[in-house]
VOGU-3710 file (C-alpha; in Angstrom, 3 decimals, decimal comma):
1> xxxxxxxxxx> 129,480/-201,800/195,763  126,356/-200,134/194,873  126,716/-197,398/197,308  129,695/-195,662/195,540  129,868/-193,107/193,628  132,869/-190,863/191,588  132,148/-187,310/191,049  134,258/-186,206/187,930  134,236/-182,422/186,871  134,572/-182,686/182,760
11> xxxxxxxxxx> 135,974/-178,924/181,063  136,929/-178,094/177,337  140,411/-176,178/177,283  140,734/-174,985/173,896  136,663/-174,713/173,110  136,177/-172,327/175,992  137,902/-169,761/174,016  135,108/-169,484/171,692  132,742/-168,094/174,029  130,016/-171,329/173,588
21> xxxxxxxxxx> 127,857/-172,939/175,648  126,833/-176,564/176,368  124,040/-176,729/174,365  123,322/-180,748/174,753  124,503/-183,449/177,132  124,009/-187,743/176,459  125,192/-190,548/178,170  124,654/-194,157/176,503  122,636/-196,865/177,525  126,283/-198,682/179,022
31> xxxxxxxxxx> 126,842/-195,582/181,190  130,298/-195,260/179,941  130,080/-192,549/177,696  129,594/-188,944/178,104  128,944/-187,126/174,753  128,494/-183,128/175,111  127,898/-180,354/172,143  128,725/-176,736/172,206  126,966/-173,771/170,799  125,363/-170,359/171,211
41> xxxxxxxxxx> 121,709/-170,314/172,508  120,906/-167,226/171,071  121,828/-168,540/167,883  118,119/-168,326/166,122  118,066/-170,237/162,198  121,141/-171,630/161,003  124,159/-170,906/161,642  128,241/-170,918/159,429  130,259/-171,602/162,831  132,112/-174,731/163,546
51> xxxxxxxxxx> 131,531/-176,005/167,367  132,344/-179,067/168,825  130,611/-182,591/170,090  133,010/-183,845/172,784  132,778/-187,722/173,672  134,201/-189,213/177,211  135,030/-192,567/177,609  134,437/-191,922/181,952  135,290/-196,205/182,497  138,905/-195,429/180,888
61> xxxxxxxxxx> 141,446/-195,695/183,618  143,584/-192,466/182,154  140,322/-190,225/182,092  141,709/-186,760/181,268  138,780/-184,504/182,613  140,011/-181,872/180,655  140,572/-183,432/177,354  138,007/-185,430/175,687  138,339/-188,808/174,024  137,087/-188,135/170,566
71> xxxxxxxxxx> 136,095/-184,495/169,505  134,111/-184,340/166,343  133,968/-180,730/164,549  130,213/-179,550/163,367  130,073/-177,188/160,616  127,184/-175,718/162,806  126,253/-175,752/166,208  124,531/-179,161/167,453  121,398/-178,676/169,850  120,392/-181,784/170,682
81> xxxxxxxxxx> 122,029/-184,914/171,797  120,756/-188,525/171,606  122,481/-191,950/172,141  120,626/-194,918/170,805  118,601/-196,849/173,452  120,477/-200,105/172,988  123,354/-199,569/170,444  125,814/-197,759/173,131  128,107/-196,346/170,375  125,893/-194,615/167,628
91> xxx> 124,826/-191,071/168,613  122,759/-189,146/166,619  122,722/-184,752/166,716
//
């Protein structure tokens, strides 16, 4: 039904600890994933600290809100998020 809708609250356990921020949020042109990087916005230039780009899979049946599917460690902090318009799995940051 086109009416319904699922509200889902997606959190980082570990990540949190690092005091960073979302700094970039993507869904793909299927809808099914959710792909989110962390940072520090006051971070000006470049930057030597590793933060995270989290990927949901939100049409998995077992989605852990709390743990992410795939969790790919940056070198630096990502700032920008963008999911091809019509190839749902390649992401580019």
């Amino acid at each position: 039904d086109a009416g319904e809708t699922c509200e889902v609250a997606l959190q980082l356990g570990k990540e949190t600890d690092l005091d960073l921020q979302v700094t970039s949020v993507a869904w793909n042109c299927t809808g099914n994933t959710l792909a989110c990087s962390l940072g520090r916005l006051e971070t000006l230039g470049w930057c030597e600290v590793s933060a995270p780009v989290c990927l949901w899979n939100t049409n998995r049946p077992q989605l852990n809100a709390s743990e992410p599917d795939l969790t790919i460690e940056i070198t630096n902090f990502v700032m920008c998020l963008a999911f091809h318009p019509t190839e749902p799995g390649l992401l580019a940051g």
